[in-house]
C-alpha positions in Angstrom: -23.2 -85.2 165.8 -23.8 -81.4 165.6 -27.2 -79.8 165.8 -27.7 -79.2 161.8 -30.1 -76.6 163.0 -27.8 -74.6 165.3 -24.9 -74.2 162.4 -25.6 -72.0 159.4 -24.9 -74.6 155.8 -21.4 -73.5 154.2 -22.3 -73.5 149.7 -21.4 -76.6 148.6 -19.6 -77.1 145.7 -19.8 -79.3 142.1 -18.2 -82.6 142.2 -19.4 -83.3 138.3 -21.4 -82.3 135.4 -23.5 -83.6 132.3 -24.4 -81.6 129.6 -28.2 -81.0 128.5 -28.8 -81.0 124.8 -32.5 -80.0 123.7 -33.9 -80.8 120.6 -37.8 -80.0 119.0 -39.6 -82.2 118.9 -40.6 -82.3 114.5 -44.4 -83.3 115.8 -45.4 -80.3 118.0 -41.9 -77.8 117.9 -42.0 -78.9 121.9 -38.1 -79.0 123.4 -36.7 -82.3 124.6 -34.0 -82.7 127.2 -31.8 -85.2 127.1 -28.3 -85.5 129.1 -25.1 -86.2 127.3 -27.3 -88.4 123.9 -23.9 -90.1 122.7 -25.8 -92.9 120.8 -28.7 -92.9 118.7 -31.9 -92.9 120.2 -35.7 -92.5 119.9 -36.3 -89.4 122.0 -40.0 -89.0 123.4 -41.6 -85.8 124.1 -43.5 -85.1 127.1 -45.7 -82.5 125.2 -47.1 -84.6 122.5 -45.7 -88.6 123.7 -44.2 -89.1 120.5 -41.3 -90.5 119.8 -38.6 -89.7 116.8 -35.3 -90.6 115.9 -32.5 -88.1 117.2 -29.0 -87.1 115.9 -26.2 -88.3 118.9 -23.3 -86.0 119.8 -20.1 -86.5 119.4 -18.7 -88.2 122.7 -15.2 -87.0 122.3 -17.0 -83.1 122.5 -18.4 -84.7 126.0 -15.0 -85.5 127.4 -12.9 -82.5 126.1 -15.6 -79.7 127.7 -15.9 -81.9 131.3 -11.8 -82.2 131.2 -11.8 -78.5 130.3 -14.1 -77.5 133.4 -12.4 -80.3 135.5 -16.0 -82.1 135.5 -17.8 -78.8 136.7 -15.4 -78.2 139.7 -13.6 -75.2 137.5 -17.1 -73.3 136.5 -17.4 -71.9 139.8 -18.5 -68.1 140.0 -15.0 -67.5 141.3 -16.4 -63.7 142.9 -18.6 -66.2 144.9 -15.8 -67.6 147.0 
């Protein structure tokens, strides 16, 4: 196995991708993170702690943008490579 130290690291590339939808929180207006929220939920916010119902996306939109980017492998910076 090669010294790690001795060889400079080549950029490594995306194998996948999620999409992060935020939505304020109606308690304090704080944004809450959530990755890909395809079914209902009770979202919590890390500003306040409390909890409240959130609207899901649609999961077909999901599928159609991560087949589109060919799952983040096509939204390289292609002036970086």
């Amino acid at each position: 196995m090669p010294d790690s130290s001795s060889q400079p690291l080549q950029p490594v590339r995306p194998d996948s991708m999620e999409l992060l939808f935020f939505y304020p929180c109606p308690h304090c207006g704080g944004s809450v993170p959530l990755v890909n929220p395809v079914q209902p939920l009770m979202a919590r916010c890390e500003g306040c702690r409390k909890r409240f119902p959130i609207m899901p996306i649609d999961e077909r939109s999901v599928v159609f943008l991560k087949l589109m980017l060919d799952n983040g492998r096509a939204a390289m910076d292609a002036d970086y490579l």
